[in-house]
N, C-alpha and C positions, 0 to 999 in steps of 0.2 A: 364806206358803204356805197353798194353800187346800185342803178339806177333803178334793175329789177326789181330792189329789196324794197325800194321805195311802194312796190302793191301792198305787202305783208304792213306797211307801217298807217296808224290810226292820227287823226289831227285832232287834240288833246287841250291843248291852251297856248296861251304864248305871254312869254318871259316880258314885262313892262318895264323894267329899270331898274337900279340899284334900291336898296330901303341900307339906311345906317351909312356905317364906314366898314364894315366885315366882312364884305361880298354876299350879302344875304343881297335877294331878289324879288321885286312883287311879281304876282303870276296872275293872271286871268285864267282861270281855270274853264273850260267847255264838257268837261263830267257833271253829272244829273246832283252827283251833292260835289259842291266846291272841293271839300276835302278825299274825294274817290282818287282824286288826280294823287296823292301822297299814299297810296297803297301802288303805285308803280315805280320799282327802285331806278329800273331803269329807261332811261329817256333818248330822244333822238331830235335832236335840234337842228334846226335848219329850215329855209323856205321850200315851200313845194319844187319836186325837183332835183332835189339839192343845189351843193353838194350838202353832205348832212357830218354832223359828229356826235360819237356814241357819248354819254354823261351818266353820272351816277348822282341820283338823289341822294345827298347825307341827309339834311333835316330838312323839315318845314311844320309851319304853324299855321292857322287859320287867325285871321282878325274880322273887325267888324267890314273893311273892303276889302279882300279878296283873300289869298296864300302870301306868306313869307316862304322863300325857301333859299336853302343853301346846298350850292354844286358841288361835286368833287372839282378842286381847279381854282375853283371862284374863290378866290382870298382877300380879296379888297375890294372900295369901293368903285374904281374905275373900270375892272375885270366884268363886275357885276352890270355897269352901266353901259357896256360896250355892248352886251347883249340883251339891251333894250330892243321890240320889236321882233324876236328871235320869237319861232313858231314851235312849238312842242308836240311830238308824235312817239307813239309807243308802238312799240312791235305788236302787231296784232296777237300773235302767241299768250302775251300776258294778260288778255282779255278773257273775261268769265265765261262761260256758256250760257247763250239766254232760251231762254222756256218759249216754247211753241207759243208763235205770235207777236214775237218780241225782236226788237232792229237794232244797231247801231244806227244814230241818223249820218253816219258817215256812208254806209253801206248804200241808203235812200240816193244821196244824191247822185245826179245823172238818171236817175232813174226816171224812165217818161207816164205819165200820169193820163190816165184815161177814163171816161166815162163809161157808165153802164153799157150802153150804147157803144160804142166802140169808137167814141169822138177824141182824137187826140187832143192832149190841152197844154201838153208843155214836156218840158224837163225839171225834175226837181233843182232847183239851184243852190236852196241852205232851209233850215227849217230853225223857228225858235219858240222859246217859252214864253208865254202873256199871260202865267198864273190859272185865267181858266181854265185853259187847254196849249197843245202844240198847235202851231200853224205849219204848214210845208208854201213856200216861196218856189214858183214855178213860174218859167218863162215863156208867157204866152205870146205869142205873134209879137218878140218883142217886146210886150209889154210885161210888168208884176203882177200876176195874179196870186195871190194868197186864198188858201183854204185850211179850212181848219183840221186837223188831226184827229177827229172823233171816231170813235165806231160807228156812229151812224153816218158818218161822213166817206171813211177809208173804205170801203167794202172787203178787198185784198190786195195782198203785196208778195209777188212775186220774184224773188229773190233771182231767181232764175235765169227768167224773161225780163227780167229789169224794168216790170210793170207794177204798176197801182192803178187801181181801180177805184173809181168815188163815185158817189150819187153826188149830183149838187142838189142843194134845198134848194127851195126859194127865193131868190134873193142873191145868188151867189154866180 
């Protein structure tokens, strides 16, 4: 895989360590339900960057912490354990079409975050789930600024221009 291909590909989860003796793998999955990551057969392993290798999901299972799964290759349990730390990314291609108004948070980040006003406040750096709501992690002067991912929060997102727009409330 060459370096260009590396825009077309999504960061997905990453490979934790052996589970058993069979080459089965625990996975940290980064999909909105843990088990979306097992509707992609095919994977692309590697750190940002690469270099990267193409892999074919045979199985995987859901448990109470995280995914089991098993690779085309992975046959034992040292194979399995060698790609501990290993980052998971999917060809964008195999990704669904989302409905007007709706992101990948892969796509977010980088993206520079501004106020009503026209006040720059950062760049998006990683965004996560805290049950109430998303927060987006943006780098402010330096420092972390977190803001929450509301509608009354986001105003718009510009795909485009690589903008986000928020009111801040009070307090924030």
């Amino acid at each position: 895989m060459t370096e260009s291909e590396h825009i077309d590909l999504i960061f997905v989860g990453r490979l934790l360590g052996s589970h058993g003796v069979r080459g089965e793998i625990k996975v940290n999955s980064l999909t909105e339900q843990k088990e979306d990551l097992l509707d992609y057969p095919n994977w692309v392993l590697g750190a940002e960057g690469g270099p990267y290798k193409n892999c074919t999901l045979v199985s995987g299972r859901s448990n109470a912490k995280g995914l089991i799964v098993r690779l085309a290759g992975v046959d034992d349990r040292e194979a399995a354990q060698a790609l501990s730390g290993t980052d998971i990314w999917i060809p964008r291609s195999q990704l669904q079409e989302l409905d007007e108004g709706q992101y990948y948070w892969n796509d977010l980040i980088g993206m520079m975050v501004v106020t009503e006003s026209d006040e720059e406040l950062g760049k998006i750096q990683y965004l996560f789930e805290t049950g109430a709501n998303d927060v987006i992690s943006i780098d402010f002067q330096g420092e972390e600024r977190l803001i929450p991912y509301t509608d009354e929060v986001v105003l718009s997102v510009d795909v485009a221009s690589k903008i986000v727009v928020v009111r801040l409330l009070p307090g924030m």
